[in-house]
C-alpha positions in Angstrom: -29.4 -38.3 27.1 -27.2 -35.0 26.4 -24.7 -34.4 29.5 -25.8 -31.5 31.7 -23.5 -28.5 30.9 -24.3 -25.6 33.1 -23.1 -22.1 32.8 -20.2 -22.4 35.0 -18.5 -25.3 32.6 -16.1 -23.1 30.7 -14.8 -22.3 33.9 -14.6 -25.8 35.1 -12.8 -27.0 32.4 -10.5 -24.5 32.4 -9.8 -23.6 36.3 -10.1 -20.7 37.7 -9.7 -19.1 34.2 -12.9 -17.8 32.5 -13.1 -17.7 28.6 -12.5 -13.9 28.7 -9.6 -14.2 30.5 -8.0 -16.5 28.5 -8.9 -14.6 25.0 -6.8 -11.7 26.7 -3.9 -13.7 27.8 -4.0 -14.8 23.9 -3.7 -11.5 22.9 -1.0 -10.6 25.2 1.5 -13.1 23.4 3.2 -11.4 20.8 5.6 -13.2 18.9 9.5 -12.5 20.5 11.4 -13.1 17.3 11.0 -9.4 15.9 10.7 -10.4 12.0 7.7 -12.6 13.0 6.6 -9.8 15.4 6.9 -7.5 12.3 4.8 -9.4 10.6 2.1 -10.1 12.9 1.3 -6.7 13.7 1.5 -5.4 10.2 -1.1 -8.4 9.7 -3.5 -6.7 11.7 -2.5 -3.7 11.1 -3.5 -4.4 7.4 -6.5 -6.3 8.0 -7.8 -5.2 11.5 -6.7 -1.8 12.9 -6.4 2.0 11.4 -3.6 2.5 13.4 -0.9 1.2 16.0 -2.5 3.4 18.6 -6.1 1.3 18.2 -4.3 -2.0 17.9 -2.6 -1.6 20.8 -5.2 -0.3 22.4 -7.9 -3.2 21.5 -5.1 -5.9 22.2 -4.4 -4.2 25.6 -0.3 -3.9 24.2 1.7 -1.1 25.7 2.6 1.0 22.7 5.7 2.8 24.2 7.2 -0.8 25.1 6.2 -2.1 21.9 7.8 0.9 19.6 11.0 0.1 21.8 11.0 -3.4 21.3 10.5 -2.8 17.6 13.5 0.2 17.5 15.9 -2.4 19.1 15.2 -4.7 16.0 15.8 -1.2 13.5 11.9 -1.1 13.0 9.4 1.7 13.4 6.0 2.5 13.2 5.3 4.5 9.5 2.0 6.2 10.0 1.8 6.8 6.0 1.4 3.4 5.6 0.2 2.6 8.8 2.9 -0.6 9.0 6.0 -1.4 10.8 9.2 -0.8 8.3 
């Protein structure tokens, strides 16, 4: 006999969290170490995103603190290529 899952199990199993909530604190962890923060973000931006604007935007990431976070590493944002260099 298959167990009786309900609609509420995600949210039993994981607390108080619901699956939504836990895909955005996912995408709120950026890496700290900037060379593979570079990388990550020029991931997506490669593969996902037009621009840092709409990946920031999509992953709910402040793009001012990002840019400064980047800039204290000697990175910026080149929109030609639409990568960090």
């Amino acid at each position: 006999m298959a167990p009786n899952i309900s609609e509420n199990a995600p949210a039993r199993i994981f607390g108080a969290c619901s699956i939504s909530a836990m895909e955005r604190q996912v995408h709120a962890m950026l890496p700290q170490d900037p060379a593979m923060l570079v990388s990550y973000i020029n991931l997506k931006l490669r593969d996902f995103y037009p621009s840092l604007d709409a990946l920031c935007e999509d992953e709910d990431i402040d793009v001012a603190e990002l840019s400064e976070k980047l800039a204290a590493a000697g990175y910026h944002y080149d929109r030609e290529t639409n990568s960090i260099r």
